[in-house]
C-alpha positions as CSV (number, residue, x, y, z in Angstrom):
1,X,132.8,125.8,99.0
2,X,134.1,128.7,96.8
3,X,136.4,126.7,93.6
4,X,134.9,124.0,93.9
5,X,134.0,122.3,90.3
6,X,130.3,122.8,89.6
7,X,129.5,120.6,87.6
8,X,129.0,116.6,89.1
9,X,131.4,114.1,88.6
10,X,132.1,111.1,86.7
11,X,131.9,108.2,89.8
12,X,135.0,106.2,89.7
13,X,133.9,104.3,92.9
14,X,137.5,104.7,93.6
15,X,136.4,108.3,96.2
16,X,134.1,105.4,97.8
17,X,136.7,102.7,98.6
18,X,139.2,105.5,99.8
19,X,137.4,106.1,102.4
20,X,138.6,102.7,104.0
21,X,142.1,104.5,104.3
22,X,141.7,108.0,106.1
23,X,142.1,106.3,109.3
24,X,145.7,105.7,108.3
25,X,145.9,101.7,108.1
26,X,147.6,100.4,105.8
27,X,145.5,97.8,103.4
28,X,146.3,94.6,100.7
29,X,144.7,94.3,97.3
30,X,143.4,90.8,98.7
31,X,142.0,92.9,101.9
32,X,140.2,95.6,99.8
33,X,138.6,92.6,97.6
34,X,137.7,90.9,100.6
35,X,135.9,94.5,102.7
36,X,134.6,95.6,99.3
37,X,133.2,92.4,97.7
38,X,134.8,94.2,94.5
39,X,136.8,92.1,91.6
40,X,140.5,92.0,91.9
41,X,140.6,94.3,88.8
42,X,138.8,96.5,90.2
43,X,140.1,97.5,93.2
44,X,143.5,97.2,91.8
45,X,142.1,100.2,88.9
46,X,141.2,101.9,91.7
47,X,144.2,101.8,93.7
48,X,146.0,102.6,90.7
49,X,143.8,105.8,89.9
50,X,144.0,106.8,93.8
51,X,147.9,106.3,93.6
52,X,147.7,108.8,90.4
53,X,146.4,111.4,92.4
54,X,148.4,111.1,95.4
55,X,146.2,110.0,97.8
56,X,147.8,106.4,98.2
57,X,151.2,105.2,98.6
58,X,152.8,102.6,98.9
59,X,153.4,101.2,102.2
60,X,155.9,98.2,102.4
61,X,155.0,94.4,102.6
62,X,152.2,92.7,104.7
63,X,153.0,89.6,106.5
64,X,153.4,86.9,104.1
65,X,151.0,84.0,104.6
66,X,153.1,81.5,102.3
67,X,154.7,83.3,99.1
68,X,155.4,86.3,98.0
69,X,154.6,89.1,101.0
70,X,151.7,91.0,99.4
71,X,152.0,95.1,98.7
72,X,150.4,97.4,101.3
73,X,148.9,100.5,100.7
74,X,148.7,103.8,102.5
75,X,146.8,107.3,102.7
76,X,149.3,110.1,102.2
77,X,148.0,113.3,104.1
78,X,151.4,114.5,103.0
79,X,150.1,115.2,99.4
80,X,148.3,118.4,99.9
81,X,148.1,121.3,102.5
82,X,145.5,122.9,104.4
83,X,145.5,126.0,105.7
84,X,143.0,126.6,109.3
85,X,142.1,129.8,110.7
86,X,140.3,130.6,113.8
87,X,139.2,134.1,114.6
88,X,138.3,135.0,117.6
89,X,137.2,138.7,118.7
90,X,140.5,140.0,119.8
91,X,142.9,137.0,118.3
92,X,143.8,135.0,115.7
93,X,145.4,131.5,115.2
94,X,146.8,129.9,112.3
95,X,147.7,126.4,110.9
96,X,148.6,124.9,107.9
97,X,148.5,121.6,108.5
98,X,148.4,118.1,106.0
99,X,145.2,116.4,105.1
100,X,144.9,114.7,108.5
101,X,144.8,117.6,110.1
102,X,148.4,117.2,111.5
103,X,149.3,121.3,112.3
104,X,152.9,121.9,110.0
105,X,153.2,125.5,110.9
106,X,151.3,127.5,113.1
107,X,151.0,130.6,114.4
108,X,148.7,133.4,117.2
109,X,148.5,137.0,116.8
110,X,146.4,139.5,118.3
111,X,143.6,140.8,116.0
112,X,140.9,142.7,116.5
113,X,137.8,141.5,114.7
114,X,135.9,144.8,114.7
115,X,138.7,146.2,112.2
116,X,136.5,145.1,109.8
117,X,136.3,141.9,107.1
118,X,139.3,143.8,104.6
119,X,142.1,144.9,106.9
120,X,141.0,141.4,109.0
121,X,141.2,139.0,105.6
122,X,144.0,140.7,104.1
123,X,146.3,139.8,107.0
124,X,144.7,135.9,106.9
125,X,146.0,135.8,103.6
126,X,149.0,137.6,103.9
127,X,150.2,135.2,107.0
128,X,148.6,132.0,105.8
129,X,151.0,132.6,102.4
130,X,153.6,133.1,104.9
131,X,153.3,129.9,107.2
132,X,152.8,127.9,103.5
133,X,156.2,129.1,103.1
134,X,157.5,128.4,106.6
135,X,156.4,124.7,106.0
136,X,158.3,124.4,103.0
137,X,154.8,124.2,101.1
138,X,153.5,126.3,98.3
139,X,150.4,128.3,97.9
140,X,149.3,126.0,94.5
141,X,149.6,122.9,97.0
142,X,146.3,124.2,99.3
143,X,143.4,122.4,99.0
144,X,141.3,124.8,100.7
145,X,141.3,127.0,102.9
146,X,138.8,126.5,106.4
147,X,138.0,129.7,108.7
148,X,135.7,129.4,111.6
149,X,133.8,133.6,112.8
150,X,132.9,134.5,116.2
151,X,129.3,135.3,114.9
152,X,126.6,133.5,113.2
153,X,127.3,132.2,109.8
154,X,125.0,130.9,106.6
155,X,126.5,127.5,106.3
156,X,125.3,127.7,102.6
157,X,127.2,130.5,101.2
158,X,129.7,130.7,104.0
159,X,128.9,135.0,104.6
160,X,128.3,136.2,108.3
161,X,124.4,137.1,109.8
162,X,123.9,140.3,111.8
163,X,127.3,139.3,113.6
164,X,127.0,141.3,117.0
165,X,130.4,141.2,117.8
166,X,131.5,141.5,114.3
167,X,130.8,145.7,113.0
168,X,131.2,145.5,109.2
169,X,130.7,142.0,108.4
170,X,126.8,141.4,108.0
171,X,127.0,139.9,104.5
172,X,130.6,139.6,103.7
173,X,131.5,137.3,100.7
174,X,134.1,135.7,102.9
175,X,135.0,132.6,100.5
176,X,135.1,134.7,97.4
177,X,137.3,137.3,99.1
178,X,139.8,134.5,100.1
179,X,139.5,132.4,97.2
180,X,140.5,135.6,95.3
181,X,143.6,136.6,97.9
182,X,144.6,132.6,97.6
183,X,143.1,130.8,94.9
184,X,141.9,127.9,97.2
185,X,138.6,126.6,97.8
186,X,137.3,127.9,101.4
187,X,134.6,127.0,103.4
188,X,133.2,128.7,106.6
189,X,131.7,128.5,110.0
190,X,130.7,130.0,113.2
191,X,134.1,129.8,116.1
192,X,132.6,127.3,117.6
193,X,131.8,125.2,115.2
194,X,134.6,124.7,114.1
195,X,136.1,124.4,117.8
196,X,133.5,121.7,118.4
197,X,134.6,119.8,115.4
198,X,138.4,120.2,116.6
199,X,137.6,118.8,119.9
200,X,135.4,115.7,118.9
201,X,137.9,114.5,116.4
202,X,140.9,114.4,117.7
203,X,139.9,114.0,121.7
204,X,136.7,112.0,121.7
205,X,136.1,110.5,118.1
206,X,133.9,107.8,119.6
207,X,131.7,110.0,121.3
208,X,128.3,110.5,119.9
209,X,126.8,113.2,121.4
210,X,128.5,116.3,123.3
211,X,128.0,120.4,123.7
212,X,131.3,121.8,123.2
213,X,130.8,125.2,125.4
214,X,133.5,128.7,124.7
215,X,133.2,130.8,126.9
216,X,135.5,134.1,125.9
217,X,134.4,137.8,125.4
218,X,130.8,135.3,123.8
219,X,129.3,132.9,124.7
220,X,128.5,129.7,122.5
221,X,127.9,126.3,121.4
222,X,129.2,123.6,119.1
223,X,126.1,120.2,119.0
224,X,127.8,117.5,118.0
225,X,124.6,114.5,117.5
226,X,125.1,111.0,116.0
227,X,129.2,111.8,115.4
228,X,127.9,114.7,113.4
229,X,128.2,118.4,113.5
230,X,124.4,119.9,113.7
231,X,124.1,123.2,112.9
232,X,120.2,123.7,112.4
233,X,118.2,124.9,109.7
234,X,120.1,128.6,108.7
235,X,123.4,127.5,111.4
236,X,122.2,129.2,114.3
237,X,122.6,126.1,115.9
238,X,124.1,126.5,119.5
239,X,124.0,130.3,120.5
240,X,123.6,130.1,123.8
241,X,124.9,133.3,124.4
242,X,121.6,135.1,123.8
243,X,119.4,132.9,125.2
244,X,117.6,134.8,128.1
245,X,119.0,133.9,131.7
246,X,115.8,134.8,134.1
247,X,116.2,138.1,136.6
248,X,118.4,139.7,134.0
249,X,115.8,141.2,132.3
250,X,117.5,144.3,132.5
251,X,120.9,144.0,131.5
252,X,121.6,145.3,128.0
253,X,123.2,142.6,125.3
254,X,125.6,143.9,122.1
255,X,123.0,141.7,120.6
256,X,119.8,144.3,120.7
257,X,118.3,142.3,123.2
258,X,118.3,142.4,126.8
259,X,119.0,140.1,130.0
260,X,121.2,137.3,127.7
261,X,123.3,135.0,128.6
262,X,126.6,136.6,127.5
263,X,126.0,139.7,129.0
264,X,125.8,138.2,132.3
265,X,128.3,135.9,132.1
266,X,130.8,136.2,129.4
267,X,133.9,137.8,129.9
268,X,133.2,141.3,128.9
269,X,130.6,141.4,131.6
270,X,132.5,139.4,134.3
271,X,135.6,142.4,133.9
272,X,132.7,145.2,134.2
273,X,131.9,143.6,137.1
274,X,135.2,143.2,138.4
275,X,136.5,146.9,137.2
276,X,133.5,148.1,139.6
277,X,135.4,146.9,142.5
278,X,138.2,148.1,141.4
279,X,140.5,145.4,139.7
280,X,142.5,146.6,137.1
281,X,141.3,144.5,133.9
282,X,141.1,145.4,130.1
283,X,141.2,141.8,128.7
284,X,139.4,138.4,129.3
285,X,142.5,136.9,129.9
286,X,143.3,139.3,132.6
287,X,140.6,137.8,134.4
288,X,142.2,134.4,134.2
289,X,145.2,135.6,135.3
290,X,143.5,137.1,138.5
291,X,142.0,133.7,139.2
292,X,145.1,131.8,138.9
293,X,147.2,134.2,141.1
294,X,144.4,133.5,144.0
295,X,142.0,136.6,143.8
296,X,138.9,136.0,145.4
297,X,136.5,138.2,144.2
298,X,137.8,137.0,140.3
299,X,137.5,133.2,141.5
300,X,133.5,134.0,142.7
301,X,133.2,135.8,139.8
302,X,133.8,133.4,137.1
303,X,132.6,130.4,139.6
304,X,129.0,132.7,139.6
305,X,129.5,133.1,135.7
306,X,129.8,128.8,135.9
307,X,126.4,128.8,137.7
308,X,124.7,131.4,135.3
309,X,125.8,129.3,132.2
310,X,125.0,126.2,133.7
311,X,121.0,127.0,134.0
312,X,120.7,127.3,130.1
313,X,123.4,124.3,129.8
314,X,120.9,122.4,132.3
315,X,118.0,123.2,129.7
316,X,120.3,122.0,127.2
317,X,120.7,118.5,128.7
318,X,117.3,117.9,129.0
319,X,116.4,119.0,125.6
320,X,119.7,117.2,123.7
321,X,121.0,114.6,126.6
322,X,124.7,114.6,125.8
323,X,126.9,112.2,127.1
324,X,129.4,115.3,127.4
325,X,129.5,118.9,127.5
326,X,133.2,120.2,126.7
327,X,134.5,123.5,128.5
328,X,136.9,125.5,126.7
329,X,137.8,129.4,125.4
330,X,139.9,131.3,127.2
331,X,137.7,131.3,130.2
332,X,138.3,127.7,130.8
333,X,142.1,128.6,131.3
334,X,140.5,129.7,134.7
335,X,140.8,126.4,136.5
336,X,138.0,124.5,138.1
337,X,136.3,127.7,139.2
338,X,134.1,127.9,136.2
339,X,133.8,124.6,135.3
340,X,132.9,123.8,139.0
341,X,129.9,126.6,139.0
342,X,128.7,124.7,135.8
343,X,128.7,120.9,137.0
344,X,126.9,122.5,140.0
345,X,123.8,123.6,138.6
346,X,123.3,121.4,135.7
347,X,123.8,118.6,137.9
348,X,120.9,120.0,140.2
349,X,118.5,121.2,137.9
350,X,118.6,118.7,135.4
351,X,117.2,115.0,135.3
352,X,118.8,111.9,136.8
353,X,118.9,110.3,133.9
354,X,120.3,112.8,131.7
355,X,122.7,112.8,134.0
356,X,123.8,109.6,134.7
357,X,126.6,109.4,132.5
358,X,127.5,112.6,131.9
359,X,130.8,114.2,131.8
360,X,131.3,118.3,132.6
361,X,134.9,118.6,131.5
362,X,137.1,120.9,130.3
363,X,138.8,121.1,126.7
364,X,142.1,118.5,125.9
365,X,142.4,120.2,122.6
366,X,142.4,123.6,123.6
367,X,144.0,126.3,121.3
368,X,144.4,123.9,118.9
369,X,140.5,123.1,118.4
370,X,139.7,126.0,115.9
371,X,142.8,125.5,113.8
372,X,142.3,121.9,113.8
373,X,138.4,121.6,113.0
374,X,138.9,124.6,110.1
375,X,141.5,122.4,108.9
376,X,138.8,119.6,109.2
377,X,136.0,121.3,107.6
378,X,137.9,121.5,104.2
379,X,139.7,117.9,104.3
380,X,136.2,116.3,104.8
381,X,134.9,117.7,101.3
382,X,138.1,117.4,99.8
383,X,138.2,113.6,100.5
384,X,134.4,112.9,100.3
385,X,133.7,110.2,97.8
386,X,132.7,112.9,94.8
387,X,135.2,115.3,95.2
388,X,137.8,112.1,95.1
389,X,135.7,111.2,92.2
390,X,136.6,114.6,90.7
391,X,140.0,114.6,91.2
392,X,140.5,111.3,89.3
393,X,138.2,112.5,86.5
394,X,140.2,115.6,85.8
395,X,143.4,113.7,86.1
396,X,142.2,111.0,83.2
397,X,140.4,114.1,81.1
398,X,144.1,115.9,81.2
């Protein structure tokens, strides 16, 4: 995460026992002894040192159990700012939000991603310092900044691999162009990612295992295993989109590659399909429109798409057995039509008890996910233990 201090921490144990307060509840010096097992002095050091920083505040008065009430404490996401982005190929949404993840200002602008990582990262930095201002925030109050690509990303160094959809990028030092532009930490992933992440935490937080599935202009996947983000060994994780769908052999892929998954059934292809009939369409999101106004031939075309994406998603279940597999990009916006092409092959092709308990739905969060899971990314390691630890250590060293 570009700004990040390099060098390790003092431990304060103090980035430890915060951790008991990012679900919001309120806790006593008597109720942190009694979790922790700690000394009264020490928690009450380390509530002191986490109140320095601005992490906890007060809260008001517990119930009182015969004396004085005791003192309540508090995590205040209010203390620093976050900005999210999510790029898609032809859009872009903003967010600042707090350190819960609770959007402040937001905002969704066409974008072409193509245009190329400086014209494309300029205007990120240019509107992100523009929605600090609109929530009444300044730029020295970010705590980092979270992006999430439409292409494959090196989680280690956060810079985009052989993007396919992405001419220009292969490479890019995204973090150290945006540190520069806003002199906040930022950390990056792949779309959906970062969607997937959105989704799970503030939908389905107790859910274990799920596929979060975008289907747009691309086509991939978000694996979310034991309540944690899995991204594989270089983050190629979850590209289903060029995983080969049999008697396509012949269809050509922006990819190199022939006969994948998205160029079959992502939305580029489902419009070239649909333009050969003649239907006027020049975005995805035409597409959906079609569908919702009651076109047939759109409705079979994206309930076909369903059924294409649903044989690798059937593979998938075997292989990963989720308990669900979440629907969402802009192709989701189509109704049940895709969605219903989906539940009907996986459903056939895959196991009983694979399927047993599993849910083919589509997404609650919705635009939101990106925005929300960048946002996400960046508050996790800002309120990890060590980086807490940090915090505190530079606040006592100044």
């Amino acid at each position: 995460m570009e700004g990040l201090q390099k060098f390790p921490p003092r431990p304060t144990g103090a980035g430890e026992m915060f951790q008991l307060f990012r679900d919001g509840t309120p806790h006593t010096r008597a109720s942190l002894v009694s979790e922790t097992g700690q000394s009264r002095s020490t928690v009450a050091a380390r509530i002191e040192a986490l109140t320095a920083v601005g992490l906890l505040t007060p809260a008001g008065e517990a119930s009182s159990t015969g004396g004085r009430p005791p003192s309540t404490f508090a995590f205040d996401p209010s203390n620093r700012i976050v900005l999210g982005v999510d790029l898609g190929a032809t859009h872009a949404r903003l967010a600042i939000t707090d350190l819960a993840a609770n959007p402040l200002a937001s905002t969704q602008e066409p974008l072409a991603i193509a245009d190329g990582p400086e014209p494309v990262l300029s205007w990120v930095a240019e509107t992100g310092a523009s929605l600090v201002a609109q929530a009444g925030r300044k730029v020295e109050e970010l705590a980092g900044i979270g992006i999430g690509l439409p292409g494959p990303v090196d989680h280690a160094d956060g810079r985009p691999v052989n993007p396919p959809i992405m001419p220009g990028w292969d490479g890019t030092d995204v973090p150290g162009i945006l540190h520069r532009l806003l002199g906040a930490p930022v950390v990056v992933d792949n779309d959906v990612n970062v969607m997937a992440l959105g989704e799970h935490r503030t939908v389905c937080p107790d859910e274990q295992d799920l596929l979060f599935v975008k289907v747009a202009t691309g086509i991939g996947a978000g694996v979310v295993m034991d309540g944690e983000l899995r991204r594989g060994a270089q983050g190629a994780a979850g590209d289903l989109g060029h995983v080969a769908v049999s008697g396509a052999a012949e269809i050509p892929c922006r990819c190199g590659n022939v006969g994948c998954l998205e160029a079959v059934a992502g939305g580029l292809a489902i419009a070239g399909a649909l333009q050969e009939s003649g239907a006027r369409i020049r975005t995805t999101q035409d597409i959906v429109d079609l569908v919702r106004a009651g076109d047939v031939a759109a409705g079979q075309a994206v309930r076909q798409a369903g059924r294409d994406i649903g044989t690798v998603l059937a593979a998938s279940v075997s292989l990963l057995n989720p308990s669900r597999i979440i629907i969402g990009g802009i192709l989701a916006g189509a109704g049940e039509h895709l969605v219903a092409g989906i539940r009907e092959v996986v459903y056939q092709r895959s196991l009983p008890l694979a399927t047993q308990h599993l849910r083919i739905v589509t997404s609650r969060a919705g635009a939101q996910a990106g925005v929300v899971g960048a946002a996400t990314l960046v508050t996790d390691r800002f309120l990890a233990p060590h980086s807490i630890d940090a915090l505190i250590t530079v606040k006592e060293d100044s």
